[in-house]
Every structure is written in structure tokens, then in C-alpha cells.
C-alpha positions, 0 to 999 in steps of 0.5 A: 500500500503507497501513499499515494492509495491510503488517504487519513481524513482530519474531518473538521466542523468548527472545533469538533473532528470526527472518529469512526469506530472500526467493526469489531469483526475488521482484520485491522483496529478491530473496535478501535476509534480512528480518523475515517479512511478512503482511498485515492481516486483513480481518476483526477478530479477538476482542479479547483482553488480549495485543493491548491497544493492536493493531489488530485487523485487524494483530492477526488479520493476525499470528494468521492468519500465524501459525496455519498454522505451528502457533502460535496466539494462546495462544502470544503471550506479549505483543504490541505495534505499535512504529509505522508506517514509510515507505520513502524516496523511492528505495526501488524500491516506495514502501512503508508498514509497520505494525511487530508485536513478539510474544513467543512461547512457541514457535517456528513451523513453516515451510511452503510453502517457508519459508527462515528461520534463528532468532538474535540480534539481535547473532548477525544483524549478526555476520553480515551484517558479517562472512559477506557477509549480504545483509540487507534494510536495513529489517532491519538498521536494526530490528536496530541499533535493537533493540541501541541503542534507536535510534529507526527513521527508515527513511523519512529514511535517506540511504544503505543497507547490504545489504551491511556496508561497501558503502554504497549513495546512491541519488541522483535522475538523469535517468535512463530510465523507470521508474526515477528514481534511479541507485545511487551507491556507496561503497567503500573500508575506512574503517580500512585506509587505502584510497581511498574511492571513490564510483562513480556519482554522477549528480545529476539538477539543483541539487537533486539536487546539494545533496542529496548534498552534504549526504548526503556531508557527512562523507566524504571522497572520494579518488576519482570511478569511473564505470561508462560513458558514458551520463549518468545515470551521470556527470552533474555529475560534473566538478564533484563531482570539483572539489568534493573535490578528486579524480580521475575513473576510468573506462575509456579508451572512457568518456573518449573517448565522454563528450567526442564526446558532451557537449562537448569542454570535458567534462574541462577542469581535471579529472583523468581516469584511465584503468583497464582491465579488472582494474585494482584500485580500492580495498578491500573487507574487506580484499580487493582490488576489481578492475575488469572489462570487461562491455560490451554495453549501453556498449562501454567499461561497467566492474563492480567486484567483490572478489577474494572474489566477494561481489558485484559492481557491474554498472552497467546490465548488469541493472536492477532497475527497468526494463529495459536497452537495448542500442543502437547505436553502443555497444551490441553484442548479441552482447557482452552475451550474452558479458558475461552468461555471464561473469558467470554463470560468476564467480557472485558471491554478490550483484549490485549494479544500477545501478538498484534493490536490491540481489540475491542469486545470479545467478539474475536475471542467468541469467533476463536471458540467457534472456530475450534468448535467447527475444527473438532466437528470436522475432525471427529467426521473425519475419524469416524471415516476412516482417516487418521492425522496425518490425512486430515492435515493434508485434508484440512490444511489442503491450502495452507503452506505446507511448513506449517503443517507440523503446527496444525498436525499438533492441533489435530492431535489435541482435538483427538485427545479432546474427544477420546477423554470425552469418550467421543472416539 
């Protein structure tokens, strides 16, 4: 996507700009408020003196937004391209922006299910600091600049805010395809004197490693929280840890599993704490953040969430890039669809994944269990026909790349297990 092709909208009447809310069924900002998005024209429109200095195929790409909600170009007061911006490395799809500010005489119309609300600038952040406003970070970043007259360097940000006070450092990890980057965290009010927390980190080598140092230049960090055992989630964290000076939390199966795995020497010189399910880690606007048990991918994975329910931290419950694995010996299938269901029914406002952006609703985690419910349908169909694993992947997976069938045989394997503890086989 080019800059050229992807067109930013800073809509404004009198004082007010206008945000849409993105469905939550979207692949990209799911639920998220954004500045509303068009693409450029393929034709050029008329030149006209209100888009001196515009491209015309932004400008046509702006008039042919704008004309089915009832608005046209006679009702652009001024207009003007405030530069083009990239996405950061780790943002989930690399994109290029081409950035409209238009004045408009009126507002427009929404159609074909548009959400969107009108206010300022000021009302937009009152919001998103104070109501758990699940802003897109590009448009907090636009917002801020709109209030300080900063300039916007989206592309070199080195953490994100969807939610105010819950500061997300995507750091590249050695992680599963296709993501590249596991989601670091942290947490902690600032002013109230309770821990800072950084969850997560997992830098993939020296670079990496360097990377977040720099990022983490001027924090202080009381506290290492790790979800689970798996290493893109805790790698070099025992050296993070000697870094600040800080303890490591995780659950008791996290600190057994990580030294079976990676060495017995894995915690030498390090203190381990060891939290269980409803143990309070830190503070969130002033709420408690408590852990929570949700095993399924990883027997001993931890979320966090406040006590409000405002979101939740999931680690690989779900995955915003890719797609999760349940294998064994710590992956239990049954115990994921029992963790999915419990999220559901706690019905946070956001879900945090440990890869990719942040989500609103549970609709994603809902889509998740239904999913694997149609995959066991289709598994114990295929059972009952004959076909052993190996078939159903080549069955099941006909389309997908065939590197990965590895992972997808390890799922089969844990929905057989599912239905034979269940005596459905």
C-alpha cells in the first residue's frame, strides 16, 4: 500500500473532528476509534482553488468519500495534505498514509453502517484517558499533535497507547510465523506509587536487546511478569531482570517448565516469584490488576486484567497475527475451550494479544471458540471415516503452506485427545 492509495481524513466542523469506530469483526483496529479512511481516486478530479497544493487523485479520493454522505466539494471550506506517514516496523500491516485536513461547512451523513461520534480534539483524549477509549494510536498521536503542534513521527514511535496508561513495546522475538514481534507491556500508575511492571519482554538477539534498552531508557522497572513458558515470551529475560535490578513473576508451572526446558542454570542469581491465579500485580487507574489462570495453549499461561474489566492481557490465548497452537505436553484442548468461555463470560471491554493490536469486545475471542468448535466437528467426521492425522492435515490444511503443517498436525492431535477423554472416539 503507497501513499499515494491510503488517504487519513482530519474531518473538521468548527472545533469538533470526527472518529469512526472500526467493526469489531475488521482484520485491522478491530473496535478501535480512528480518523475515517478512503482511498485515492483513480481518476483526477477538476482542479479547483480549495485543493491548491492536493493531489488530485487524494483530492477526488476525499470528494468521492465524501459525496455519498451528502457533502460535496462546495462544502470544503479549505483543504490541505499535512504529509505522508509510515507505520513502524511492528505495526501488524506495514502501512503508508497520505494525511487530508478539510474544513467543512457541514457535517456528513453516515451510511452503510457508519459508527462515528463528532468532538474535540481535547473532548477525544478526555476520553480515551479517562472512559477506557480504545483509540487507534495513529489517532491519538494526530490528536496530541493537533493540541501541541507536535510534529507526527508515527513511523519512529517506540511504544503505543490504545489504551491511556497501558503502554504497549512491541519488541522483535523469535517468535512463530507470521508474526515477528511479541507485545511487551507496561503497567503500573506512574503517580500512585505502584510497581511498574513490564510483562513480556522477549528480545529476539543483541539487537533486539539494545533496542529496548534504549526504548526503556527512562523507566524504571520494579518488576519482570511473564505470561508462560514458551520463549518468545521470556527470552533474555534473566538478564533484563539483572539489568534493573528486579524480580521475575510468573506462575509456579512457568518456573518449573522454563528450567526442564532451557537449562537448569535458567534462574541462577535471579529472583523468581511465584503468583497464582488472582494474585494482584500492580495498578491500573487506580484499580487493582489481578492475575488469572487461562491455560490451554501453556498449562501454567497467566492474563492480567483490572478489577474494572477494561481489558485484559491474554498472552497467546488469541493472536492477532497468526494463529495459536495448542500442543502437547502443555497444551490441553479441552482447557482452552474452558479458558475461552471464561473469558467470554468476564467480557472485558478490550483484549490485549500477545501478538498484534490491540481489540475491542470479545467478539474475536467468541469467533476463536467457534472456530475450534467447527475444527473438532470436522475432525471427529473425519475419524469416524476412516482417516487418521496425518490425512486430515493434508485434508484440512489442503491450502495452507505446507511448513506449517507440523503446527496444525499438533492441533489435530489435541482435538483427538479432546474427544477420546470425552469418550467421543
Amino acid at each position: 500500500m503507497t501513499s499515494a492509495s491510503h488517504i487519513t481524513l482530519l474531518l473538521q466542523v468548527d472545533n469538533d473532528l470526527l472518529l469512526e469506530q472500526v467493526c469489531v469483526d475488521a482484520k485491522l483496529d478491530a473496535g478501535q476509534w480512528r480518523l475515517p479512511i478512503a482511498d485515492a481516486a483513480d481518476e483526477l478530479i477538476a482542479p479547483s482553488a480549495v485543493f491548491c497544493g492536493v493531489d488530485l487523485n487524494i483530492a477526488a479520493g476525499l470528494t468521492a468519500w465524501l459525496e455519498p454522505r451528502g457533502l460535496s466539494t462546495s462544502d470544503i471550506q479549505s483543504c490541505g495534505a499535512l504529509g505522508h506517514h509510515k507505520s513502524p516496523p511492528w505495526h501488524p500491516a506495514r502501512q503508508a498514509t497520505t494525511l487530508v485536513h478539510a474544513l467543512l461547512a457541514h457535517r456528513p451523513q453516515p451510511i452503510n453502517g457508519d459508527v462515528w461520534r463528532w468532538a474535540s480534539a481535547t473532548d477525544w483524549l478526555h476520553a480515551w484517558q479517562h472512559d477506557a477509549l480504545l483509540l487507534n494510536p495513529f489517532t491519538q498521536l494526530l490528536l496530541d499533535a493537533q493540541l501541541t503542534e507536535r510534529t507526527v513521527a508515527w513511523e519512529h514511535t517506540s511504544m503505543e497507547q490504545a489504551l491511556s496508561d497501558l503502554r504497549v513495546l512491541p519488541v522483535r522475538s523469535r517468535t512463530l510465523p507470521p508474526a515477528t514481534h511479541t507485545n511487551a507491556f507496561m503497567l503500573g500508575d506512574q503517580t500512585s506509587g505502584s510497581p511498574t511492571v513490564l510483562v513480556d519482554p522477549s528480545p529476539a538477539d543483541e539487537r533486539a536487546f539494545e533496542d529496548l534498552l534504549e526504548r526503556l531508557a527512562t523507566q524504571y522497572i520494579d518488576a519482570l511478569f511473564l505470561t508462560h513458558h514458551h520463549p518468545d515470551h521470556h527470552q533474555q529475560a534473566p538478564r533484563l531482570a539483572q539489568h534493573f535490578n528486579c524480580p521475575i513473576l510468573c506462575s509456579a508451572d512457568t518456573r518449573e517448565r522454563i528450567p526442564a526446558r532451557f537449562g537448569s542454570d535458567y534462574w541462577s542469581d535471579i529472583e523468581v516469584r511465584t503468583v497464582g491465579d488472582g494474585a494482584s500485580i500492580t495498578t491500573w487507574k487506580n484499580q487493582p490488576v489481578h492475575a488469572h489462570a487461562v491455560p490451554g495453549h501453556d498449562a501454567g499461561q497467566l492474563a492480567l486484567m483490572p478489577e474494572g474489566r477494561q481489558w485484559m492481557i491474554v498472552g497467546d490465548l488469541i493472536q492477532g497475527v497468526g494463529t495459536v497452537v495448542i500442543a502437547e505436553p502443555e497444551g490441553d484442548m479441552a482447557a482452552y475451550f474452558r479458558t475461552l468461555q471464561w473469558v467470554i463470560d468476564q467480557n472485558p471491554g478490550v483484549i490485549i494479544p500477545s501478538h498484534g493490536q490491540a481489540m475491542g469486545t470479545t467478539f474475536r475471542i467468541a469467533e476463536t471458540l467457534r472456530h475450534r468448535k467447527q475444527r473438532e466437528e470436522q475432525v471427529l467426521t473425519l475419524h469416524r471415516e476412516g482417516h487418521a492425522a496425518p490425512e486430515m492435515v493434508e485434508m484440512i490444511y489442503a491450502n495452507v503452506d505446507k511448513r506449517l503443517w507440523g503446527l496444525a498436525r499438533m492441533n489435530i492431535d489435541c482435538h483427538l485427545k479432546k474427544l477420546r477423554d470425552e469418550g467421543r472416539v
